[in-house]
Each structure stands twice: as structure tokens, then as C-alpha cells.
C-alpha positions in Angstrom: 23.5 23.1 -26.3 22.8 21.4 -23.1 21.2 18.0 -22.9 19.1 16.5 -20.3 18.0 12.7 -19.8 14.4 12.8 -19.4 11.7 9.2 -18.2 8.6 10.0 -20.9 5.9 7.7 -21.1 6.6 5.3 -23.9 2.0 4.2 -23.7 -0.5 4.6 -21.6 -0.3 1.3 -18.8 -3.8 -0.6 -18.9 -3.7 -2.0 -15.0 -0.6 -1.9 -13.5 2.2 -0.1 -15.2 5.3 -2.1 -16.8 8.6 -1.0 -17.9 7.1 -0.9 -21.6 5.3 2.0 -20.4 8.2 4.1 -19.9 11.4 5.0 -21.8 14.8 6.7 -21.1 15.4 9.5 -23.6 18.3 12.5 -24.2 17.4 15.4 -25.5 18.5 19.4 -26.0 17.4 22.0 -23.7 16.5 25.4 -25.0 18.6 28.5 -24.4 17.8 30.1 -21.3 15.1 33.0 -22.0 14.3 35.9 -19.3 12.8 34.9 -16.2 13.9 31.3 -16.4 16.2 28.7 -14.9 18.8 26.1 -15.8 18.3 23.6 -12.7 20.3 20.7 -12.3 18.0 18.3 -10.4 19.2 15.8 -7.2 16.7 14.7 -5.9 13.0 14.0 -7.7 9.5 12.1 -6.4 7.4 9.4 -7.5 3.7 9.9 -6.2 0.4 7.7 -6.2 -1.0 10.1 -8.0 1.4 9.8 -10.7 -0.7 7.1 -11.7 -3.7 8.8 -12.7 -2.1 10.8 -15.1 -1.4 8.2 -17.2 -4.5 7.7 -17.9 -6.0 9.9 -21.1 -8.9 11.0 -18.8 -10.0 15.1 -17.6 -8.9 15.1 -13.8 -7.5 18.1 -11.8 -4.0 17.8 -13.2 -3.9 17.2 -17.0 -2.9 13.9 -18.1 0.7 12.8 -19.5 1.5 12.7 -22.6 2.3 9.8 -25.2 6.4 10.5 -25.8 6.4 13.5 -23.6 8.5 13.8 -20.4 6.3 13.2 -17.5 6.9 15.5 -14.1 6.7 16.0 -10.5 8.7 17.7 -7.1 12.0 17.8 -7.8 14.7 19.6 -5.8 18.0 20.7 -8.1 20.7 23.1 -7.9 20.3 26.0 -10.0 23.5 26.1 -12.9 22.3 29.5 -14.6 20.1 32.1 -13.9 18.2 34.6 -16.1 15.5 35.7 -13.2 16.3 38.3 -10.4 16.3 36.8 -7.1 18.3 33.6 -8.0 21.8 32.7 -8.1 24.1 30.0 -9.8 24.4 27.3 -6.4 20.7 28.1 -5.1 18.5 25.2 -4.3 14.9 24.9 -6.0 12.0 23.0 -5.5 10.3 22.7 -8.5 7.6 20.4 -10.7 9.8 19.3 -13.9 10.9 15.9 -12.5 12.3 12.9 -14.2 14.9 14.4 -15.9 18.2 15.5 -14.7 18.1 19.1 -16.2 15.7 21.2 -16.2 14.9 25.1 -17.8 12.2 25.8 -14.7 10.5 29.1 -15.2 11.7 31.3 -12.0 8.1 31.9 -10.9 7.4 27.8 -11.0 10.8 27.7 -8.4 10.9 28.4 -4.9 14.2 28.8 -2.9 14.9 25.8 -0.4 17.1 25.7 2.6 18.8 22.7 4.8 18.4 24.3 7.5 15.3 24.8 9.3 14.3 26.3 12.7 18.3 25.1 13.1 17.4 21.8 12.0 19.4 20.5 9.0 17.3 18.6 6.7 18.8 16.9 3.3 16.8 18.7 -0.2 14.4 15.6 0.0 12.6 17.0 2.9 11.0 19.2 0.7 9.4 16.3 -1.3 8.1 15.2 1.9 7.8 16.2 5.3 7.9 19.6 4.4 6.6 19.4 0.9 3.2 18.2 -0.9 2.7 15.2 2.0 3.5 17.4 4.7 0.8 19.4 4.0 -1.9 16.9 2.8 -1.2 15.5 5.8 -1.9 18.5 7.7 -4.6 20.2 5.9 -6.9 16.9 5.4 -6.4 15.9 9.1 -7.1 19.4 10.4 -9.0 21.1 7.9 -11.5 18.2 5.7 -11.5 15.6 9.1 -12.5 18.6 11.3 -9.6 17.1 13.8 -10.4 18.3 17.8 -8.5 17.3 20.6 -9.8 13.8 21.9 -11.0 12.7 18.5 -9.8 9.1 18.1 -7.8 9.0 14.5 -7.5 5.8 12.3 -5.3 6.1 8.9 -4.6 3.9 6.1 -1.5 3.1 4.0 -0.3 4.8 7.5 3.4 4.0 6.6 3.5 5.5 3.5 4.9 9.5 3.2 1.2 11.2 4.1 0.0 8.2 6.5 3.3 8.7 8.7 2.7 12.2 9.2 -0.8 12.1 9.7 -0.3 9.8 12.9 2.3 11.6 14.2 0.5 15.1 14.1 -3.0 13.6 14.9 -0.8 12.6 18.2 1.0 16.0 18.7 -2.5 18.1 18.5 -4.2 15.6 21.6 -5.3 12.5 19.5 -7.3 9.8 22.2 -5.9 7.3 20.1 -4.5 7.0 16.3 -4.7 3.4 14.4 -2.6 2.9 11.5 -2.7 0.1 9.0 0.0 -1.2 7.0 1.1 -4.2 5.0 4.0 -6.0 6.4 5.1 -6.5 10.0 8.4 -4.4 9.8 5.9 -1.1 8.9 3.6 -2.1 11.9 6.6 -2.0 13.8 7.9 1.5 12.6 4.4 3.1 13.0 4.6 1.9 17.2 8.0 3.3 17.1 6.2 6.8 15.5 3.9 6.5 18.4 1.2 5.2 17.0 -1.2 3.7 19.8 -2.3 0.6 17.6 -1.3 -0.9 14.8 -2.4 -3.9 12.3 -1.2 -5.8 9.0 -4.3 -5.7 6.7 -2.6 -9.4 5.4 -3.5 -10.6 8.2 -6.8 -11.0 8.4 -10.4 -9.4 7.8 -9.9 -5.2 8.1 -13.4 -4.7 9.7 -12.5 -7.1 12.6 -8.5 -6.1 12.5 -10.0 -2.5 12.6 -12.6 -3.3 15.5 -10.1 -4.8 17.9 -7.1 -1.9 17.3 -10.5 0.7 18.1 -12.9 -0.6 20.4 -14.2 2.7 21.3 -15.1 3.7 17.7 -13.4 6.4 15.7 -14.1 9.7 15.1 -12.1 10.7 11.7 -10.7 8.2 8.8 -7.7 9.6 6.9 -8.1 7.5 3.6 -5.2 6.6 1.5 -6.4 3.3 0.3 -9.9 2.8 -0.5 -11.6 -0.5 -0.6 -12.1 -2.7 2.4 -10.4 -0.1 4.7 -12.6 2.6 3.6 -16.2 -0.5 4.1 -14.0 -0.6 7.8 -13.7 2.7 8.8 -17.9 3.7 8.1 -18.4 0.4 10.0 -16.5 1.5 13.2 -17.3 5.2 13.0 -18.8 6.7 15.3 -21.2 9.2 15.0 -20.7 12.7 13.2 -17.1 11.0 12.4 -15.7 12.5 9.6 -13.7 11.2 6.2 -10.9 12.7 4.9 -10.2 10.9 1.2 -7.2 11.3 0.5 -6.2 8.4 -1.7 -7.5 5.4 -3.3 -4.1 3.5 -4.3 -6.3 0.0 -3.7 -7.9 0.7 -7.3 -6.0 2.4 -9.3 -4.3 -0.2 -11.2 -7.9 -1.6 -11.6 -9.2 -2.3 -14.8 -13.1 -2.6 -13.4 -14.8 0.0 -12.1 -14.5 -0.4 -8.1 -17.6 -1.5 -5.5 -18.8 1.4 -3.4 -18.5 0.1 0.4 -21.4 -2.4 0.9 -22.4 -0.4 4.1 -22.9 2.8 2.6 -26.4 3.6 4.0 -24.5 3.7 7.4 -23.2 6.8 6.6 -27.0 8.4 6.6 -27.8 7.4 10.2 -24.2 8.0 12.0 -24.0 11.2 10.4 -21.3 10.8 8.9 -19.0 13.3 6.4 -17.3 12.1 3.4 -15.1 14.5 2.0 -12.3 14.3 -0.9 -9.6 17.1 -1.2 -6.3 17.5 -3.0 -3.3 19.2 -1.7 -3.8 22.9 -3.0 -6.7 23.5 -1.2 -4.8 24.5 1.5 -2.6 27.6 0.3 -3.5 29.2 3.2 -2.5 26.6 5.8 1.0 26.8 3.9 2.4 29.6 6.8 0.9 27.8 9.6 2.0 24.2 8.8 5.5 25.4 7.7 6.1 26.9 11.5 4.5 24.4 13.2 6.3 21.2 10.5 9.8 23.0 11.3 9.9 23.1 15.1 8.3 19.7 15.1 11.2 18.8 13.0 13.9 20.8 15.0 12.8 19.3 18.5 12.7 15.9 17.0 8.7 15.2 17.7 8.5 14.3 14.0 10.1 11.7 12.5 9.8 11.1 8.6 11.3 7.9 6.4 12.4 7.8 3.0 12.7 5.0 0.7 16.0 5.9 -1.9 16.3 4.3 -5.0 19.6 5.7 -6.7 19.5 6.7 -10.4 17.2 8.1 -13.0 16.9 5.9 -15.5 15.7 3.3 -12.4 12.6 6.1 -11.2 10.2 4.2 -13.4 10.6 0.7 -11.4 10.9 3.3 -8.1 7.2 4.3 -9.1 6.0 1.0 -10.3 7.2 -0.5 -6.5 5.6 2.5 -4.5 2.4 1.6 -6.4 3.0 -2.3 -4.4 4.4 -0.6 -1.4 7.6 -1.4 -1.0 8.5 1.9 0.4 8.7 3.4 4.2 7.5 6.7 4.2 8.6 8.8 1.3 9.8 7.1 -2.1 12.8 9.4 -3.5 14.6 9.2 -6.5 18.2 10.6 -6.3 19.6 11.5 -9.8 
């Protein structure tokens, strides 16, 4: 029998997750049925999002489960194969993270290259630039903030694996300006490198007045990964008919109390504005489009994407636990 080493979730964290929450476990695989995969994984994500399924509450994905194996991307090498299409040596993106083997159904796996528009790319690309944030990035700026040449772009937790990639493409489609907002003073220095056009430390001060002075002119569309304060900013300096993308609340979701809608709310009647939420697979159809476009951005070098490695599985639980108090640069990867 083959055995895999597999992260499950020990309990459910209340706040901030510890290492109690999590455990390291072996266990057997099944034998290969029809259709089906034996993956050894390389390369595996940790997500914000990650964190909501922890809780033991009805959301769009289903939550973990108590001394189950939780999951996520994860891009492996395939050892077996019982499905027609895939070989022993092909590379998979897949969703049965946090483990280091895998029995994938072949309809769950898609076929991944390193090379791209004659760009070579490592597997992790597909957990990021080209994966899940690539396209959040792309289909909340374009398609929920209604992005136009001109518009004037300001995006929190703008470091992080979306944020990055927002800024950058917000820029490459004829952004007036794009604003980022980070939490240390090396990320405010990578987004100017990125080509951001301003830049601030949300440490350093109050984010309505940071926000004010990095966006005098107003701004017309908030990409929102954080929540909080920086979402009370954004309505405050909007201008009107500007247009909310929510991505992300990561500023509450450790929270044990129920969070304070933005104490300016009512602003939103009289600028007009539009406040919209979205997640990732709404945009299916953008897939084609962003791929082409996300590959020669790639290949040409106007797009530029970070990762933060941490090496090991049995250390993805403390990876996760320190993207949740962002100590990553763009992407956080686990390599297995």
C-alpha cells in the first residue's frame, strides 16, 4: 500500500489559529480505481481563505473537518495513471493539498507546463500568478471594479499574492494612478519597484489620512483584501460612482467579535458608490482571456510575481498561521 503524510485539523481554532489546531498524520492511500491519479505533490498553497473553513459554518466552500485532511492548490508529479490523457512524469495542478501523495480524480487535474509563451516558470506559478490569484486579481479588477482606462486604483494587503498582481495589471491596462498599502517598509519598497505610483505603511499612521495624501485626486475603484479601516478609507476618498471590488477581509478573520461596518457607510448612498463581493470562480469565462494575456505579461517581463517558500510539510501549518500575520511577499508556498 502506499502511504501519504497528510496536515488534518486536530480542532477547530477559536481566534487565531495555533499549532494545537493541526496535526501531522500517515496514512494508506487506496488502490488506484479508473479514472484516477496517484500524484506525488511538490509544491502546495496556504490561502486566507483557508481560514474560514475552519470554521463549522455554511459558506461557499464546505468547512474542514475535525481529524480530516484539510486541502488546497497543489502542483505534483503524477507516479501512476489510470485516466486516458495522463502519463507517469506529467505535472498536475490539483486541490488535495497538504499531503505529500495524493489519489486526484483525473477530471479534478489539469496538465501544467514550465513553459509559457517561452517563458519558463517553476510549478508554483500555477498557485499564483497563473493560478487562483492571478485570476482574482484579474476578474475583480476588471470584471466586479468595472476597471476603464484612467480610473485611479487603490489596493489593500497590496503585497500579498492578489494585491501584487492587481497593481501591476491595473498599470498595464492605463491605470491614472494605483495606491497600494502594506505593512512594513521593505513591502512598500517592493510595491514602487512593481511600479506602483504610491505607496504607504498602514503602521504608520491613520489610513484615512495615509490614504488621502498617496490619492489626492480621489479614487475611482478599491480592490479590498483587508477590510476594516482600509475599507472606512477607501468610501471616504472615493470618488463618485467608484466602485468596490471585496475581495478579502483578512483584518477580521481571526476575530472573535462580530466586526463594525465602516462608520461612514451612508457615504456610499450619495457618491454612488458600488459595493460588490466575488470569489474566484465567477470568472470561468475570463480563464482564456487572462491566461493569454498573464503569459505574455509573464514572457516579456511586465509582470513580476514573489513568493514566500517555506520548505517542508509538516511546517505548512506555521506557513499558514504566518501568512494570516503577513510575513509573506506575494505568494506563500509550501514546497514538500
Amino acid at each position: 500500500m502506499t502511504t501519504s503524510q497528510m496536515i488534518v485539523l486536530a480542532s477547530r481554532p477559536n481566534g487565531a489559529p495555533t499549532s494545537d489546531n493541526f496535526r501531522l498524520e500517515t496514512r494508506e492511500l487506496p488502490a488506484l480505481s479508473d479514472g484516477e491519479l496517484l500524484v506525488r505533490n511538490t509544491v502546495m498553497s496556504v490561502d486566507p481563505y483557508m481560514r474560514g473553513r475552519m470554521n463549522d459554518v455554511k459558506s461557499y466552500v464546505p468547512p474542514f473537518q475535525i481529524d480530516e485532511p484539510l486541502d488546497g492548490g497543489a502542483v505534483g508529479e503524477v507516479v501512476e495513471s489510470r485516466a486516458e490523457g495522463f502519463a507517469e512524469g506529467d505535472l498536475v495542478l490539483h486541490g488535495l493539498g497538504w499531503r505529500d501523495m495524493a489519489v486526484v480524480p483525473a477530471k479534478a487535474a489539469r496538465k501544467v507546463s514550465t513553459n509559457v509563451g517561452g517563458a519558463q516558470v517553476s510549478p508554483s506559478a500555477y498557485l499564483g500568478a497563473l493560478g487562483m490569484p492571478g485570476i482574482t486579481a484579474y476578474g475583480g479588477l476588471m470584471r466586479v471594479g468595472e476597471f476603464h482606462s484612467g480610473d485611479a486604483v487603490f489596493v489593500s494587503g497590496a503585497a500579498g499574492a492578489v494585491g501584487s498582481l492587481v497593481g501591476q495589471i491595473a498599470k498595464l491596462e492605463g491605470a491614472s494612478r494605483v495606491i497600494g498599502s502594506a505593512g512594513s517598509a521593505q513591502k512598500i519598497a517592493r510595491l514602487e519597484e512593481l511600479g506602483f505610483d504610491a505607496a504607504f505603511n498602514y503602521k504608520d499612521g491613520d489610513v484615512r489620512g495615509l490614504l488621502k495624501n498617496a490619492a489626492p485626486d480621489g479614487i475611482d475603484v478599491y480592490f479590498d483584501n483587508v477590510g476594516g479601516d482600509h475599507l472606512e478609507a477607501a468610501i471616504s476618498s472615493m470618488n463618485t460612482h467608484g466602485r468596490i471590488a471585496m475581495c478579502g477581509a483578512i483584518a477580521q478573520y481571526n476575530s472573535t467579535e462580530p466586526p463594525a461596518a465602516p462608520r461612514n457607510l451612508a457615504l456610499v448612498i450619495g457618491k454612488r458608490i458600488t459595493i460588490r463581493g466575488f470569489i474566484q470562480s465567477d470568472f470561468r469565462d475570463l480563464v482564456p482571456e487572462f491566461q493569454q494575456k498573464m503569459a505574455t505579461w509573464l514572457a516579456d517581463g511586465s509582470v513580476q510575481w514573489d513568493e514566500t517558500v517555506v520548505e517542508g510539510l509538516e511546517n505548512a501549518p506555521q506557513a499558514f498561521m504566518d501568512l494570516l500575520n503577513g510575513a509573506n511577499t506575494g505568494k506563500m508556498v509550501v514546497s514538500i
